[in-house]
N, C-alpha and C positions, 0 to 999 in steps of 0.2 A: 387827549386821545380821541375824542369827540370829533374836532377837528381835523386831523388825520383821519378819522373814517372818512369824513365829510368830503377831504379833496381827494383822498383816494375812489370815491365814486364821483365825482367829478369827473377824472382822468379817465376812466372805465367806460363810461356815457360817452365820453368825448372820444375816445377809441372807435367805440361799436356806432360812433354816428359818422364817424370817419370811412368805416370799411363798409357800412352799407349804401355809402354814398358813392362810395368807388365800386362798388358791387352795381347801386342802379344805374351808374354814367358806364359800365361796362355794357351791363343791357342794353340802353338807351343807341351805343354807338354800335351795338352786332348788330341794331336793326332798323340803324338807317336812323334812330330817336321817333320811329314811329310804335304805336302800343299795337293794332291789328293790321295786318295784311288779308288784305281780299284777293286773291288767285282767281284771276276770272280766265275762262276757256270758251270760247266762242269759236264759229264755221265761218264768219263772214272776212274773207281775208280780203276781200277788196276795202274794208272799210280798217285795218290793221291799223294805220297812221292816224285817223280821224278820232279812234276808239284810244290811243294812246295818249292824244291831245287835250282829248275830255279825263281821261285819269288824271294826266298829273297839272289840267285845273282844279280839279278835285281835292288835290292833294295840299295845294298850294292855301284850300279855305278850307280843311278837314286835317290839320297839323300831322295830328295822331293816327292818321289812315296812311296807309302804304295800296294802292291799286295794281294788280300786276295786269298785264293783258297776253295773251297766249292766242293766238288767232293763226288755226288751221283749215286748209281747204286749198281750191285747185284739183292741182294733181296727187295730195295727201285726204287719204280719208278721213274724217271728223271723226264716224262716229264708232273708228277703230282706236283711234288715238287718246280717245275718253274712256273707251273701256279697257286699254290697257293702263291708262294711270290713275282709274280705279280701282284695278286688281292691283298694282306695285304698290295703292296705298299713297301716291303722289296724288289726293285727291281734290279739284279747284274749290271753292266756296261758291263761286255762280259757275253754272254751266249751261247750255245750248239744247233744248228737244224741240224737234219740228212737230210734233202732237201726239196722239192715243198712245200709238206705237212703239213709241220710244219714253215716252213716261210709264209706258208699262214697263218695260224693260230696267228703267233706272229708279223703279216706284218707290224701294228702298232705302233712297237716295237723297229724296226730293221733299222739304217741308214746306207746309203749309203758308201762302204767301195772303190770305185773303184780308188780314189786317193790316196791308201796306195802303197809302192812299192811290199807288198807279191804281191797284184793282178794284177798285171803288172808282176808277175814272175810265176805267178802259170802256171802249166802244161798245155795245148791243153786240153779243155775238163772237165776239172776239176770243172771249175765254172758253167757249163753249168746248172746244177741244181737249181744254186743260182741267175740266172740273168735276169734281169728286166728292159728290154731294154737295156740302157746305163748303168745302175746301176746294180753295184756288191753286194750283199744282206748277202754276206755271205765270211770267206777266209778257206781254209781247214785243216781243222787238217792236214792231210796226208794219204795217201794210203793203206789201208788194204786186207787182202786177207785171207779165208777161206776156210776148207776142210776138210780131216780128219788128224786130229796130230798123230800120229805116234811114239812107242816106236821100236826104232831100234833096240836094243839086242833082246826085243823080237820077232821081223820079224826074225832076224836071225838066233834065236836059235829053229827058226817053216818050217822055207828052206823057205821064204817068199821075194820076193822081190816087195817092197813097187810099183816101178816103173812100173810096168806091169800091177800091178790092174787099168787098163784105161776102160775097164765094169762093166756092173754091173754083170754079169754071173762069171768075174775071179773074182769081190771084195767078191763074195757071198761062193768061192770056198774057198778062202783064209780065213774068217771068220769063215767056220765051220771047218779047218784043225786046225784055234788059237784055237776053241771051243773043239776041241777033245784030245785038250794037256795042257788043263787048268791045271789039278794038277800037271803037271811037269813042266810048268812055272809058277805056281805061281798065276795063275789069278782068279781072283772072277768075272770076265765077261770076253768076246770082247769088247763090246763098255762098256761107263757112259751113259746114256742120262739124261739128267736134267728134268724134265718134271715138275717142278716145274717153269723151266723159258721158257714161250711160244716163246719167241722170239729166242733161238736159232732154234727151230724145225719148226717155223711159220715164222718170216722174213727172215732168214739164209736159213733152209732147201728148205723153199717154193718155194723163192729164184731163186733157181739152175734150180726149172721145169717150172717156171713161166717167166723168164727173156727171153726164147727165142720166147714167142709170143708177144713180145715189140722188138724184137731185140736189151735185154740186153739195151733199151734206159727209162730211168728213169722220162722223159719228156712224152714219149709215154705211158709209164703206166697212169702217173699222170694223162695225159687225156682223156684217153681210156673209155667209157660207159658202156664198158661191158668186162667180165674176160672171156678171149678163154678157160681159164684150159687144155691143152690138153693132156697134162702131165700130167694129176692126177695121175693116175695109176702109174707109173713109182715116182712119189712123197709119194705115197699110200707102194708102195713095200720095199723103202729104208727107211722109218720111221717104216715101220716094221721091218726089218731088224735090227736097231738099237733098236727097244724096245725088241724083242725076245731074241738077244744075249747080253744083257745090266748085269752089276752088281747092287744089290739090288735091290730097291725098285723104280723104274721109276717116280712113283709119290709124291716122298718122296726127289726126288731127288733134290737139288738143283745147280748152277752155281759152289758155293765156291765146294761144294763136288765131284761135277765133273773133276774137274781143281786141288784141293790140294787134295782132300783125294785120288780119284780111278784113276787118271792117275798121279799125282806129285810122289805117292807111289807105284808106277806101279802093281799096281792093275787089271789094265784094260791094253788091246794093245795099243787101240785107242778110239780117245772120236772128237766128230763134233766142234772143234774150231778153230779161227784164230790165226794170227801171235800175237794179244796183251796179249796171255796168258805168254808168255816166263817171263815174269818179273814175275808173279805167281810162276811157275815151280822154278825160279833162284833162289826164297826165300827158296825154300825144298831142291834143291841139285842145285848145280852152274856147278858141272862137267856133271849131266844129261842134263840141260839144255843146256848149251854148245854144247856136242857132243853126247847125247843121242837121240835126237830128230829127226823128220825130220814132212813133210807136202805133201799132197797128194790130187789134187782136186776130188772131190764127181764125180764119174764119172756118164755120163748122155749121153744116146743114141744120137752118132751123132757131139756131142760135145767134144770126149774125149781127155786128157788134158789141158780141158781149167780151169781155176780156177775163180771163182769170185772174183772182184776185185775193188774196189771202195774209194770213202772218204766216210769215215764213219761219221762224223760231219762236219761242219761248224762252226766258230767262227763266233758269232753276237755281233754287238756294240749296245749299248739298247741308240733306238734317241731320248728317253725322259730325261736321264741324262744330267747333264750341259757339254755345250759343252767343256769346258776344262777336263773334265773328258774325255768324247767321244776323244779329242783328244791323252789324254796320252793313253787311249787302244790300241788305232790304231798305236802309239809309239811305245807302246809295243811288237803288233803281227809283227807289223815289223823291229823288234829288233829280234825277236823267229826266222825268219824265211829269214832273212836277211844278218844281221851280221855273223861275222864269231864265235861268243860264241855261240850266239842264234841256229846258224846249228850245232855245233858240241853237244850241247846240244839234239838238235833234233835225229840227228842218236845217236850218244853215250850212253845217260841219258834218253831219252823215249822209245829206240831203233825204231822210224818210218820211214816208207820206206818216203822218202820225196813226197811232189805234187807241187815240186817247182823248177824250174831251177835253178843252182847255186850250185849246191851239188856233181857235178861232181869229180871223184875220190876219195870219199868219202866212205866206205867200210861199208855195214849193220852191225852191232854186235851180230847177232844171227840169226839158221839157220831160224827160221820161214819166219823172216823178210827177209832173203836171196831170200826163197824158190818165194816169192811175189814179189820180185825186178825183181828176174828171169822169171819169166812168165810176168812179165809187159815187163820188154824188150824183148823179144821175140811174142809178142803178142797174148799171148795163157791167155786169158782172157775171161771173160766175163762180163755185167752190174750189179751192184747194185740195182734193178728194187724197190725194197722192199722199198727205201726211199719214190719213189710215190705211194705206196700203199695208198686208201681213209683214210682220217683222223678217227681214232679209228675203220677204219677195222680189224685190225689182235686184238688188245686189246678186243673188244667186242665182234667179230666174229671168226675168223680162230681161232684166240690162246684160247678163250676157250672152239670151236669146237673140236679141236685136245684131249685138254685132257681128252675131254665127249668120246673122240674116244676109246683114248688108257687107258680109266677106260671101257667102253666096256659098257656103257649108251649111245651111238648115233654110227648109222652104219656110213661106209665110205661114201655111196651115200646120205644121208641126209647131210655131211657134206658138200659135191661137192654142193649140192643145196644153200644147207644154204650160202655158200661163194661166186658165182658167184649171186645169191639175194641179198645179203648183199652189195656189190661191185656195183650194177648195183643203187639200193635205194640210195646210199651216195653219187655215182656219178651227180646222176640227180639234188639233190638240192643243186650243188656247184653254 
């Protein structure tokens, strides 16, 4: 009888190790036989293919990890697109804030990253944006920089030399010299301007004349009462300037048309963007991009060549997720920006100027990126103010002032009102 009990639990054992095993090869095979997916949501869509490249290297020495990548922007809002699939509850495990303003907004969102080794290596300064006493809120993409890009054949073939225009009186003299040799270079403007995307001409532009009564300090905006503007004028002249000498249709204009059609096809001399268009550019011509190029900061009374210069996002680890999720992300970013794949990845395959110690000797792959390494180490820079801009200031306000401007439905001086109003009302009931 003994024996019968005996094989009878035997069989029983062998059963229940039978259906758990088909139980975990069912799990295994809904999810792909990886244990955590990381949902990452990010704005940088130019970088979408290079950012999917690196996950599923990732994935390939990280068995058990699944990386998804979701990468919005363009002509799609970011940071509508995050807060609706944070309220549906579809919410990423890393996600995108450009600084104060937007970590305020997702603060309940967002855990503590200071025990990662990126944050322990990021640059002097860098976090400063993101930090919350002891807590790091945030780690950074890496360093970007802005100005005007520049076709070099044609500066050349105009007697132009890119490096001199450090006024606004020489960039002004040099524009209409491009302007009066357009059918024999070939141009359909001077500038693109986008005027369909506020934020280059509103955070970017605005930017350059606004940064220096914060002193270029992103913190000092964010808590500032009231907007000095003192620079309108001087921000009033150069947005002119690019809408006057622009190719087509200014308000028709969009980001991708800017970047692929009227400067990728040198169409245009020059167009107002940073060093993350070169991956755009490299998809049209590899040798333009290469050695056609260069970058030149937006010259500004007082300040000249200094370029603006900043992290343009923050990585966030969303602290509602399970915590072993929370911790494969932070794995992760400190795998991107750490290890020795993850950095060469970084300069090579994103082309970013790094915000990180560790990258020494390490060579940019393109001139943009070069042109922003160089002014960072030399320190001919300026702040990124634009991140602490009041939350849905430039969205509600500046950016669709500007295009009431340059559709010529609202003067200049109702906009000045409108924006330092606007600024001082959003301030007061934080």
């Amino acid at each position: 009888m003994k024996q019968v009990r005996q094989l009878l639990a035997i069989i029983m054992l062998s059963v229940a190790s039978i259906i758990l095993l088909s139980a975990c090869g069912t799990n295994q095979e809904s999810s792909g036989g990886k244990d955590i997916t990381i949902n990452i949501l990010q704005g940088k869509v130019e970088n979408n293919t290079q950012f999917k490249q690196i996950a599923a290297q990732y994935e390939k020495s990280h068995p058990h990890i699944k990386v998804v990548i979701t990468s919005v922007g363009g002509g799609t809002d970011y940071l509508s697109t995050l807060k609706t699939r944070m309220s549906a509850g579809d919410e990423p495990t890393i996600f995108s804030v450009a600084g104060p303003a937007e970590v305020s907004q997702f603060r309940t969102k967002i855990t503590d990253v200071s025990d990662t080794k990126a944050a322990k290596l990021a640059l002097p300064g860098t976090l400063d944006a993101v930090k919350e006493g002891n807590k790091v809120l945030g780690l950074p993409f890496n360093l970007e920089g802005y100005g005007f890009v520049y076709n070099k054949k044609i500066f050349r073939e105009a007697g132009i030399d890119a490096a001199k225009l450090t006024t606004y009186d020489k960039l002004l003299a040099a524009v209409k010299t491009l302007n009066a040799q357009k059918k024999q270079l070939g141009l359909k403007g001077v500038f693109s301007l986008p005027g369909q995307e506020t934020w280059v001409m509103t955070n970017h532009l605005s930017n350059v004349f606004i940064a220096p009564d914060f002193n270029g300090n992103v913190k000092t905006a964010y808590t500032s009462k009231k907007l000095p503007f003192t620079r309108e004028k001087e921000y009033k002249r150069m947005l002119d300037l690019e809408n006057d000498y622009s190719a087509g249709n200014v308000m028709q204009t969009d980001y991708s048309q800017q970047v692929s059609q009227y400067f990728g096809l040198g169409q245009v001399a020059m167009i107002q963007q940073g060093d993350w268009i070169y991956q755009t550019v490299a998809q049209i011509d590899k040798k333009f991009a290469a050695d056609g190029i260069g970058m030149i900061p937006i010259p500004v009374d007082g300040y000249a060549g200094k370029m603006p210069v900043g992290v343009p996002n923050y990585w966030a680890v969303n602290s509602t997720r399970p915590k072993k999720e929370q911790q494969a992300a932070k794995d992760f970013l400190d795998w991107l920006y750490t290890t020795a794949q993850g950095k060469k990845d970084v300069v090579d395959l994103l082309h970013f100027v790094p915000a990180y110690k560790g990258f020494s000797g390490m060579k940019m792959q393109d001139p943009l990126s070069e042109a922003v390494f160089q002014h960072t180490q030399t320190k001919q820079t300026t702040g990124w103010v634009f991140a602490g801009y009041p939350v849905s200031w430039e969205a509600d306000n500046l950016g669709p002032d500007v295009q009431k401007y340059l559709s010529k439905v609202m003067s200049w001086n109702d906009l000045v009102t409108d924006a330092k109003q606007a600024w001082a009302n959003l301030q007061s009931t934080k």
